[in-house]
C-alpha positions as CSV (number, residue, x, y, z in Angstrom):
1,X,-32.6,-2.7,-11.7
2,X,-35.0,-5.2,-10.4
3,X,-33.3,-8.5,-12.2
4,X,-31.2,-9.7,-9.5
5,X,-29.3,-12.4,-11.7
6,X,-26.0,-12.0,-12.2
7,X,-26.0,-11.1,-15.9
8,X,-28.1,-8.5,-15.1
9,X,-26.1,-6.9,-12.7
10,X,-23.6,-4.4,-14.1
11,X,-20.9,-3.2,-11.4
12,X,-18.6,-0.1,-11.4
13,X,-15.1,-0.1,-10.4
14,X,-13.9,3.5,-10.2
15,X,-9.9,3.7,-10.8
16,X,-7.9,1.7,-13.6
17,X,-4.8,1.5,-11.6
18,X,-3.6,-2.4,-10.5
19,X,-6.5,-2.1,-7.3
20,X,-9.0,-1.6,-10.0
21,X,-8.2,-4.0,-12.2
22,X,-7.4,-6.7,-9.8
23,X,-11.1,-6.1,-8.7
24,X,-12.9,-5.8,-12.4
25,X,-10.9,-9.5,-12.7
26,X,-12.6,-11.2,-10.2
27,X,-16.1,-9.8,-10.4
28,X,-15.7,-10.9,-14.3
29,X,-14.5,-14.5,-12.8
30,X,-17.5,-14.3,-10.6
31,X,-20.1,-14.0,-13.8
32,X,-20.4,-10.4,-13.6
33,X,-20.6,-7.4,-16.1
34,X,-18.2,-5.5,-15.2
35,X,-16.7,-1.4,-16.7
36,X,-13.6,0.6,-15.1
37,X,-14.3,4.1,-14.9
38,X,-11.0,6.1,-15.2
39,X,-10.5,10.0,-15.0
40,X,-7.7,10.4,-17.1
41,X,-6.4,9.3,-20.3
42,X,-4.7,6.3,-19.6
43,X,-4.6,2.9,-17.7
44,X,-1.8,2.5,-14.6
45,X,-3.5,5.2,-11.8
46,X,-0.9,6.6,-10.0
47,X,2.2,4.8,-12.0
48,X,0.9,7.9,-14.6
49,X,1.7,10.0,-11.8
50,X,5.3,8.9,-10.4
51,X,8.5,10.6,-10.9
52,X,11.0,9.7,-13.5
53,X,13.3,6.8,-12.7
54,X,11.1,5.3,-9.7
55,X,10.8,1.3,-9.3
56,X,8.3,-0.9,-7.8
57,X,9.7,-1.3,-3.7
58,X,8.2,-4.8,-4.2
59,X,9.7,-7.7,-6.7
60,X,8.2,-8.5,-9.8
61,X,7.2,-12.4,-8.4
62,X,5.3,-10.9,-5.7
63,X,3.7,-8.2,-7.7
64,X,1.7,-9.6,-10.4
65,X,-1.8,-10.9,-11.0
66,X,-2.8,-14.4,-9.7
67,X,-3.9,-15.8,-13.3
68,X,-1.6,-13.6,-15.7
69,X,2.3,-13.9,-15.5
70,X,4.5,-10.9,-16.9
71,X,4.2,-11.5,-20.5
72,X,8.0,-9.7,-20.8
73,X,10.8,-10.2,-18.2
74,X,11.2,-7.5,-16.1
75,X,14.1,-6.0,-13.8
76,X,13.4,-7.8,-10.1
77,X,12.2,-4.4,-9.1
78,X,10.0,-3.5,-12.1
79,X,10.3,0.0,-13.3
80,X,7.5,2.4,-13.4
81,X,7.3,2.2,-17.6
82,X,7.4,-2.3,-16.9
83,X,4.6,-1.7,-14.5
84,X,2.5,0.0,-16.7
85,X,3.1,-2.3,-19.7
86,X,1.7,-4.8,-17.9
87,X,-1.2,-3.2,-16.6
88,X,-2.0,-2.7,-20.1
89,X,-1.4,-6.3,-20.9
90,X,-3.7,-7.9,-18.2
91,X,-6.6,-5.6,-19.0
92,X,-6.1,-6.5,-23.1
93,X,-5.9,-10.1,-21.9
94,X,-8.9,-10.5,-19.5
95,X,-10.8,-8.4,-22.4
96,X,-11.7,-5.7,-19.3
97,X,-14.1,-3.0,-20.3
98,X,-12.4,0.3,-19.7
99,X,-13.8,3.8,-20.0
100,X,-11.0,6.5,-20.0
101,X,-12.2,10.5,-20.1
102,X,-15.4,9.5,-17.3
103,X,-14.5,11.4,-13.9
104,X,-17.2,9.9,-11.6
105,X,-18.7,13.7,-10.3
106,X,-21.8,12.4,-8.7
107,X,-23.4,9.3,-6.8
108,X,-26.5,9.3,-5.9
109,X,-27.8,6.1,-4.0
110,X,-31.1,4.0,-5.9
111,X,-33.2,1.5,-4.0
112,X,-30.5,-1.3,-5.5
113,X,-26.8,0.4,-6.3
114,X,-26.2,3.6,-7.4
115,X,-26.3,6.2,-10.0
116,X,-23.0,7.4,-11.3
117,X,-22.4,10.5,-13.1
118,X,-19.4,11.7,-15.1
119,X,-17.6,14.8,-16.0
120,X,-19.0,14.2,-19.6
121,X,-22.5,14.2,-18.5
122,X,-23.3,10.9,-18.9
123,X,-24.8,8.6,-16.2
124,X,-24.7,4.7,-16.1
125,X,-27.0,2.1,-12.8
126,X,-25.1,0.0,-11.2
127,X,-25.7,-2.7,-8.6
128,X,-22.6,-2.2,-6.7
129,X,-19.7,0.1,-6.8
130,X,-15.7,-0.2,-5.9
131,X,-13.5,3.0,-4.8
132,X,-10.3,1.9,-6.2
133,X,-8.7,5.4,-6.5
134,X,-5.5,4.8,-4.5
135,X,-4.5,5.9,-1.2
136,X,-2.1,8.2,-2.9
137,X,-3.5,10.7,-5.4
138,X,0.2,12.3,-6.5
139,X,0.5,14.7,-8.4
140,X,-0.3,17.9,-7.2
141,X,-2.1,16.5,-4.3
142,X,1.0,16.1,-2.3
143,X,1.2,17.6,1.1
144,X,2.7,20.4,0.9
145,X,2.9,21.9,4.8
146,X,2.6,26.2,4.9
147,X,5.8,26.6,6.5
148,X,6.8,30.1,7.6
149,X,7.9,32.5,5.4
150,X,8.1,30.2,2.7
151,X,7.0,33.3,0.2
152,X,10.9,34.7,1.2
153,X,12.5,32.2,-0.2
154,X,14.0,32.7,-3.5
155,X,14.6,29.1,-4.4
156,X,13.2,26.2,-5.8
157,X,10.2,24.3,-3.9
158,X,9.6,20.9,-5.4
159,X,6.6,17.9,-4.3
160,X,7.7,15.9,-7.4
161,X,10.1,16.0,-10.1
162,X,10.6,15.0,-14.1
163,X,14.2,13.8,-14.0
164,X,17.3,13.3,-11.6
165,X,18.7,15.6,-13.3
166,X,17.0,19.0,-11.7
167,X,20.0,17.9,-8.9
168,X,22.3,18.5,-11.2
169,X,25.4,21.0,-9.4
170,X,22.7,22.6,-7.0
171,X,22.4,23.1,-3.4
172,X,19.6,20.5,-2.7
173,X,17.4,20.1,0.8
174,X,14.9,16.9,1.0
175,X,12.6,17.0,3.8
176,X,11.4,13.8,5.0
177,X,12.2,10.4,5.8
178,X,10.1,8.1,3.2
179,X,10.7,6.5,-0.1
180,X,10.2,9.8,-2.3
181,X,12.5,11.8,0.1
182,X,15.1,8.5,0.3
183,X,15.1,8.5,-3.4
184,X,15.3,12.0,-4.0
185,X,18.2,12.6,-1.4
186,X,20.1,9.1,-3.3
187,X,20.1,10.6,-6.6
188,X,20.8,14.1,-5.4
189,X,23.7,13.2,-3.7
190,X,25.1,11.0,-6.3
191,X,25.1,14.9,-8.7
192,X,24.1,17.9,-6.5
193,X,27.1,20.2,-5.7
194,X,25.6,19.8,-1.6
195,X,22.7,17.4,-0.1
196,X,21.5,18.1,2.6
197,X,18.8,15.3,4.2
198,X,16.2,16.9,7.3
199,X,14.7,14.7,9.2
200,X,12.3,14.6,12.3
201,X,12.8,10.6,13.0
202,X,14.8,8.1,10.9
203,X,12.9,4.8,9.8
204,X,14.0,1.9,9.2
205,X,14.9,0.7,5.7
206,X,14.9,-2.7,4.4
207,X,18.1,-3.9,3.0
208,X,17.4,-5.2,-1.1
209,X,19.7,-8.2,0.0
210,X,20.6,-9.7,3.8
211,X,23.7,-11.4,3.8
212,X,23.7,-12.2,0.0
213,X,20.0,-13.7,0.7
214,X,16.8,-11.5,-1.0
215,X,15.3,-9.7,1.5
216,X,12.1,-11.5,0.0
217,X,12.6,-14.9,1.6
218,X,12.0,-13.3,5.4
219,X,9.0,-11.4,4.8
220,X,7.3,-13.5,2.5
221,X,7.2,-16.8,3.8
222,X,5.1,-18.1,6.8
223,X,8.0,-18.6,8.9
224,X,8.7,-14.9,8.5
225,X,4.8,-13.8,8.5
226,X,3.5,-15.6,11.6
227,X,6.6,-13.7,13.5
228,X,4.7,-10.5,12.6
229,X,2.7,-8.7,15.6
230,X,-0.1,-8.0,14.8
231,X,-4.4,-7.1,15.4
232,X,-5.4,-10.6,13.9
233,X,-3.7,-14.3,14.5
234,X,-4.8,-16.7,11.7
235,X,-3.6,-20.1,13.0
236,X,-2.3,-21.4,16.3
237,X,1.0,-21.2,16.1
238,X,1.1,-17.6,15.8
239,X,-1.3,-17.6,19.2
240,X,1.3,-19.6,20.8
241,X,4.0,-17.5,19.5
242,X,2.4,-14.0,19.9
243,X,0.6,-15.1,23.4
244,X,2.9,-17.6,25.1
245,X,6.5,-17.1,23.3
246,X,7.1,-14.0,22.9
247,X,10.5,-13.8,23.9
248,X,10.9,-16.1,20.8
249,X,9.5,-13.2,18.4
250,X,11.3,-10.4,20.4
251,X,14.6,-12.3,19.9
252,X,13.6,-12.8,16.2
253,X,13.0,-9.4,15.2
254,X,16.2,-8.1,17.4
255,X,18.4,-10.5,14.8
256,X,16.7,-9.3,12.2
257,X,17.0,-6.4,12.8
258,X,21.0,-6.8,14.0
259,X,21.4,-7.9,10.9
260,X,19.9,-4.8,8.8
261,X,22.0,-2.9,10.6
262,X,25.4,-5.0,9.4
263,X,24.0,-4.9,5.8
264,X,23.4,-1.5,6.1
265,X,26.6,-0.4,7.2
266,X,28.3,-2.7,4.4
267,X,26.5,-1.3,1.8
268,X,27.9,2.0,3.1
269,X,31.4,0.8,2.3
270,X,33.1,2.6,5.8
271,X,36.3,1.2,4.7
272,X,38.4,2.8,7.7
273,X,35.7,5.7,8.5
274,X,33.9,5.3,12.2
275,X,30.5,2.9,11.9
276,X,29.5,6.2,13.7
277,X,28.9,8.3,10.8
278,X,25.4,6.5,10.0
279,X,23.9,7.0,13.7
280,X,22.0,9.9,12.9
281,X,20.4,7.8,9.9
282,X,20.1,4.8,12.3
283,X,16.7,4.4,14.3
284,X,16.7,2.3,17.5
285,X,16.5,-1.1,17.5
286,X,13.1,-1.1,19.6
287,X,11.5,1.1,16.6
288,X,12.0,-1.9,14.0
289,X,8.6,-3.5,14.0
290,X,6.5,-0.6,14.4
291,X,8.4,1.0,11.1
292,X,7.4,-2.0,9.3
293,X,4.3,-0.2,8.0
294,X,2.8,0.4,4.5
295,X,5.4,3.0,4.4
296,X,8.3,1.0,4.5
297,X,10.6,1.6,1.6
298,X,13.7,-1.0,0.0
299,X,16.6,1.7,1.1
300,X,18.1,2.9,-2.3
301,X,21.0,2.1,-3.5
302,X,23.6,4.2,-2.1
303,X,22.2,6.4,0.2
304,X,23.8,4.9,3.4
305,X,27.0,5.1,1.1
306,X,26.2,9.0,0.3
307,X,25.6,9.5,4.0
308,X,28.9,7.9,5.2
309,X,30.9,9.6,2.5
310,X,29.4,13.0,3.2
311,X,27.7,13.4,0.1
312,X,24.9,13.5,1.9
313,X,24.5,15.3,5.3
314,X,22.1,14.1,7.4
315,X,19.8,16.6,10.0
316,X,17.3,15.1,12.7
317,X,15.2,18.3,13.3
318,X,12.4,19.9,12.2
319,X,11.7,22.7,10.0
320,X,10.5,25.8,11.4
321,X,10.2,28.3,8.6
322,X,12.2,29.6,5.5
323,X,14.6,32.2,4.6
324,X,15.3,33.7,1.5
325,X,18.3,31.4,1.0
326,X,16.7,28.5,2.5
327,X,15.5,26.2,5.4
328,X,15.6,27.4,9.2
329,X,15.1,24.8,11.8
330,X,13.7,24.4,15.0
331,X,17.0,25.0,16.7
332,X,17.9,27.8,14.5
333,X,20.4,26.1,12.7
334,X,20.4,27.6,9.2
335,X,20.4,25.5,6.1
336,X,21.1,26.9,2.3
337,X,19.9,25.8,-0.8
338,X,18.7,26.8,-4.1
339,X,16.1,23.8,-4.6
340,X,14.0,22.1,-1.1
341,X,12.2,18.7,-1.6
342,X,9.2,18.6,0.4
343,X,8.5,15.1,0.6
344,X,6.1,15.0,3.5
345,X,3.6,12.3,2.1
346,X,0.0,13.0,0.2
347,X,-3.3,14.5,1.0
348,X,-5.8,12.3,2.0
349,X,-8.5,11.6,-0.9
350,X,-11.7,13.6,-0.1
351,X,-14.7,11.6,-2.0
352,X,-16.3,14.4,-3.1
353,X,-18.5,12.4,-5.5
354,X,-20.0,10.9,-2.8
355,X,-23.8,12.2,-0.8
356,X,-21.8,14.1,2.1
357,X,-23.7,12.2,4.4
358,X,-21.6,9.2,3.4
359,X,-18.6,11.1,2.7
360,X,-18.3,12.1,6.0
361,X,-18.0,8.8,7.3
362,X,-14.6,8.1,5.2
363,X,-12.8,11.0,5.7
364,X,-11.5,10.8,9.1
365,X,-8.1,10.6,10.8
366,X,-5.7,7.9,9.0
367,X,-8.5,7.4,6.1
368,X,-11.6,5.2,5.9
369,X,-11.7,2.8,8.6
370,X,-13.4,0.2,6.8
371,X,-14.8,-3.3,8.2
372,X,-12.4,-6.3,6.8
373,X,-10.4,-3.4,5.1
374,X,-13.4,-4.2,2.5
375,X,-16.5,-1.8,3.3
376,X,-18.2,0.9,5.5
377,X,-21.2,-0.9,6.6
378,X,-23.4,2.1,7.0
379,X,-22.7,2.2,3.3
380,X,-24.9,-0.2,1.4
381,X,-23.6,-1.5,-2.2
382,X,-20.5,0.4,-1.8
383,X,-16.7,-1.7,-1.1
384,X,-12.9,-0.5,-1.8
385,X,-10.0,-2.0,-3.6
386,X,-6.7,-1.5,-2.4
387,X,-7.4,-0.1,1.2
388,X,-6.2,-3.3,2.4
389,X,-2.4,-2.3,1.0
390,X,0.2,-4.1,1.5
391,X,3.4,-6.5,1.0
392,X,1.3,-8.2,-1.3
393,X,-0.8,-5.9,-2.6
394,X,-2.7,-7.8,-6.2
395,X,-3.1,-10.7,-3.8
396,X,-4.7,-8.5,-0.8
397,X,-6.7,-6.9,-4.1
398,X,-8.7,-9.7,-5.1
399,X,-8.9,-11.7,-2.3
400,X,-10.9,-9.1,-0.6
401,X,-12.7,-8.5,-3.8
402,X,-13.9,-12.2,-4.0
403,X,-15.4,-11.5,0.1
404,X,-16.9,-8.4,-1.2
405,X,-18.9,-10.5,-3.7
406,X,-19.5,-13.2,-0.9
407,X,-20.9,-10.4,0.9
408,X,-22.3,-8.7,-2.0
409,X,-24.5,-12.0,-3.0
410,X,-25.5,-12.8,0.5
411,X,-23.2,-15.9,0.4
412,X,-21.5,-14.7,3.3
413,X,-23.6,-13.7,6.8
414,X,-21.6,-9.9,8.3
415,X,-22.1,-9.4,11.6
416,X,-24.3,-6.5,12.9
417,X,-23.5,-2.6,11.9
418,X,-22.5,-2.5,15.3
419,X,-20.3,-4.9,15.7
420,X,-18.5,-4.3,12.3
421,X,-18.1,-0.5,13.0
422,X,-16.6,-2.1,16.6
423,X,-14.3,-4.7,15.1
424,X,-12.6,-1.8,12.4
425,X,-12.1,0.6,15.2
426,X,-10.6,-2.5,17.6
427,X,-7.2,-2.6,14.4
428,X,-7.1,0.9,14.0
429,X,-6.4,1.5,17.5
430,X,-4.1,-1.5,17.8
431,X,-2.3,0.1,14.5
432,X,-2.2,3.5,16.6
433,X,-0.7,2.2,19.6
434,X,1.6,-0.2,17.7
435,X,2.7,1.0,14.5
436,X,4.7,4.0,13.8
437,X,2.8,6.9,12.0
438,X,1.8,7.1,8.5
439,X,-1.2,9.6,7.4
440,X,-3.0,6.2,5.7
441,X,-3.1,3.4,8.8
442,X,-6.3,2.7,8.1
443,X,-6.5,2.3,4.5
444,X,-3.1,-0.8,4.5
445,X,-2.8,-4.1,6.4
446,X,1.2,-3.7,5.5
447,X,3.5,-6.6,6.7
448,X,0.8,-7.9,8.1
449,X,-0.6,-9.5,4.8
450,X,-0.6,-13.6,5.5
451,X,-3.0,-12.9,8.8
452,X,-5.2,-10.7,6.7
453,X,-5.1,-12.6,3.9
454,X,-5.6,-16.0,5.7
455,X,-9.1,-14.7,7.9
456,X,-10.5,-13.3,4.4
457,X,-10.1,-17.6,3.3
458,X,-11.1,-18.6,6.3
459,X,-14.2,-16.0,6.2
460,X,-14.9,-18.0,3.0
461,X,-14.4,-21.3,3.8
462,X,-11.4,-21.5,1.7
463,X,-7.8,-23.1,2.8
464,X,-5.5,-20.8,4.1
465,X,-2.6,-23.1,2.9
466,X,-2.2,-22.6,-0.2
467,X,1.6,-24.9,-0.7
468,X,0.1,-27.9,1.3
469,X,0.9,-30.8,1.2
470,X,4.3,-29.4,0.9
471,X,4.7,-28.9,4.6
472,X,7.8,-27.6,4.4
473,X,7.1,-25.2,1.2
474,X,4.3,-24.3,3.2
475,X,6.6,-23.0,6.4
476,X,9.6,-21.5,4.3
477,X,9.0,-21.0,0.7
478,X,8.1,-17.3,-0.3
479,X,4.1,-16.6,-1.1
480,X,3.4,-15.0,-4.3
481,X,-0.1,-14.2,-5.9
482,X,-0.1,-17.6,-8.2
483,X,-0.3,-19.4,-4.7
484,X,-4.0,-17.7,-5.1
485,X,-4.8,-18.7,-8.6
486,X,-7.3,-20.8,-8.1
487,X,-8.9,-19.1,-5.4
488,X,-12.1,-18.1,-6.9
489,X,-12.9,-21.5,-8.4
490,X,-12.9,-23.3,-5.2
491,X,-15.7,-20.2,-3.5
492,X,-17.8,-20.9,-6.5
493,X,-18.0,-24.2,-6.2
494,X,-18.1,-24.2,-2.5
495,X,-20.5,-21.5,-3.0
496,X,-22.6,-23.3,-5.1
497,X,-23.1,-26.1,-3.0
498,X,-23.6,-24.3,-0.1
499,X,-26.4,-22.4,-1.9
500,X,-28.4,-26.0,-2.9
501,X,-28.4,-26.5,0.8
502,X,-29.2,-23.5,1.5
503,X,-26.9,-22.6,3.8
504,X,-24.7,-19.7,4.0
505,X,-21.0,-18.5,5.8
506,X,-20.8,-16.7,8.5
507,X,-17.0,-14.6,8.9
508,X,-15.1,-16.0,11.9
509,X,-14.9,-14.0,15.2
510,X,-11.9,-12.0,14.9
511,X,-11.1,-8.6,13.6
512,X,-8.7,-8.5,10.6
């Protein structure tokens, strides 16, 4: 491939789920050929894979692509079946190239990009290539721990299920405290003859609504955002706030917090039961911002309700092996059931197709700690879409697409392998020491989405503020993606006239 224009460059995105096709967008806006490469059937990645009667945790305003509104109205939190209509609307619109049937098995590195082979036995060149596969492969690639004696058991083990009503009259045990495990214990306990909910640590849940008010309007707008901790501060009030006030954040995120806790209990409907009966569900107070992580799920409806009511019967403990009737835990305490839930999160995608000299380099502890969230820089020609996950997840997409592409065309000056490998270790031990743990805390920039999202803008000499001049939109009205739409205009034409001058951007000093 030795024409270097841009028509002449053909890039691969591997994965046709919303990461993929938010990047296959934004190369195409960038002048680019662009194909999808998917390994099954069908468009959606893992909304093919989810279980019957799951919603998007997110809202359908914040969840959408920057240049293509849903076509349909939705429920405010989109169901799987919505989701996937409008993946297939977007890639119809945009006119997207996608190949279904061609599992990538092989990548072999040429002098410029890569060879890709699939499952069919076809190959294709291609000057750069995007991993969008998903940090969570489903399926029957959830982790599913080898517990002792599990081979006694007579029952039911379950990683996934094809409608609520399995529950139905049974003896159910979930293991787990995350959103599969939350639902499964919700809808269990609203039919299951017993529920019982095992649990090592609680986390905290976010309330759908806060005092009548959508639980949107605090985490999505900046006055919410810049409260967040985090590795990064993108302007300076969140360095005065982070460095010099923060008793003022501390006192924040305790009233928030307060007041999850007083929605929580509401939505339980005590009546004249003891507030009591939710402590074992309840985490403390000073876990609340390390549990806002990419694992933080919406709390379903009725679970503290179920828990309350004893429909569902909470267990902090730990399982230490089975029994043919059921669950033993590490205390001894005996649990019986006909059906157990494992819901103990996903295994960690293995990149197989990869040289193993490169593979190696991704699959470490908490997934690929990449530079930016965007790339392994001992990797050449070679970026991810989607390991940046988080509370805004399109946007996060294809704004770190568009740097990959600064970065890709030499627009935008990287620091040294050194330094980048550095700066990518630097916020995955600051997520370590300050987040609570998820198996993928490398591969998701969570609530902390505006800092990320405003150093990848400032990286590309691009405003951060995207509501200005409307200071006070810009402080307090929710961020959605269409606050990015025209994102990719302003870098080309920046871009172009930085190139007539022949100067280039380099990324600003700070790790994100």
């Amino acid at each position: 491939m030795q024409n270097n224009s841009l028509k002449s460059q053909h890039i691969a995105i591997i994965g046709a789920g919303v990461s993929g096709i938010s990047a296959a967008r934004v190369w195409q806006k960038c002048g680019y050929s662009v194909t999808i490469y998917e390994a099954s059937d069908q468009i959606g990645g893992q909304w093919n894979m989810t279980y019957p009667g799951v919603r998007l945790q997110n809202t359908a305003p914040q969840y959408q692509f920057s240049d293509f509104p849903w076509p349909f109205t939705p429920d405010r939190h989109p169901t799987g079946e919505q989701v996937l209509k409008y993946m297939h609307a977007a890639v119809a619109a945009y006119g997207i190239e996608v190949k279904l049937n061609h599992k990538v098995t092989q990548m072999v590195k040429q002098d410029i990009g890569w060879q890709l082979t699939f499952e069919n036995g076809t190959q294709g060149n291609f000057a750069y290539v995007m991993i969008a596969t998903g940090q969570y492969p489903g399926g029957d690639k959830k982790h599913k721990p080898r517990f002792e004696n599990i081979d006694s058991y007579r029952g039911e083990v379950v990683t996934n299920i094809n409608s609520k009503e399995v529950f139905k009259d049974k003896h159910v045990a979930v293991v787990g405290f995350g959103k599969t495990a939350l639902d499964f214990a919700a809808w269990s306990g609203a039919v299951a003859q017993s529920t019982q909910h095992i649990f090592r640590t609680p986390r905290w849940t976010i309330p759908d609504h806060l005092l009548g008010i959508d639980y949107t309007r605090p985490f999505f707008s900046r006055f919410g955002s810049d409260m967040m901790p985090s590795w990064c501060h993108s302007s300076l009030i969140q360095n005065l706030l982070h460095k010099k006030l923060t008793f003022v954040v501390k006192s924040f995120w305790g009233f928030i917090a307060t007041l999850f806790q007083y929605q929580h209990r509401k939505d339980a409907k005590l009546g004249t039961l003891d507030p009591s009966v939710l402590d074992l569900v309840f985490p403390p107070k000073s876990q609340f911002v390390p549990d806002l992580r990419s694992a933080s799920a919406v709390a379903p409806n009725h679970y503290y309700e179920y828990v309350a009511h004893q429909r569902i019967i909470p267990y902090r403990g730990e399982v230490a092996s089975f029994f043919e009737h059921g669950l033993i835990l590490s205390d001894g305490q005996k649990i019986e059931a006909d059906m157990v839930c494992i819901c103990c999160g996903n295994e960690a995608p293995t990149y197989g197709f990869l040289p193993e000299t490169y593979a190696q380099y991704l699959r470490v502890h908490g997934g690929p700690s990449l530079y930016r969230h965007q790339i392994d820089p001992r990797i050449p020609d070679l970026g991810f879409a989607g390991y940046n996950h988080g509370f805004m997840h399109i946007a996060l997409c294809e704004m770190g697409t568009l740097w990959q592409i600064a970065a890709h065309q030499k627009d935008l000056q990287l620091p040294s392998e050194t330094e980048m490998l550095a700066s990518a270790q630097r916020v995955s031990q600051w997520k370590i020491a300050h987040s609570s743990y998820e198996s993928t805390f490398n591969i998701a920039v969570s609530t902390r989405y505006q800092q990320h999202l405003d150093i990848l803008l400032q990286d590309l000499g691009i405003s951060q503020w995207r509501k200005l001049p409307n200071v006070p939109a810009e402080i307090f009205a929710r961020y959605d993606p269409t606050d990015y739409k025209g994102v990719v205009e302003e870098y080309l034409a920046k871009s172009a006239k930085r190139k007539a001058k022949g100067q280039v951007k380099h990324v600003m000093p700070v790790d994100a």
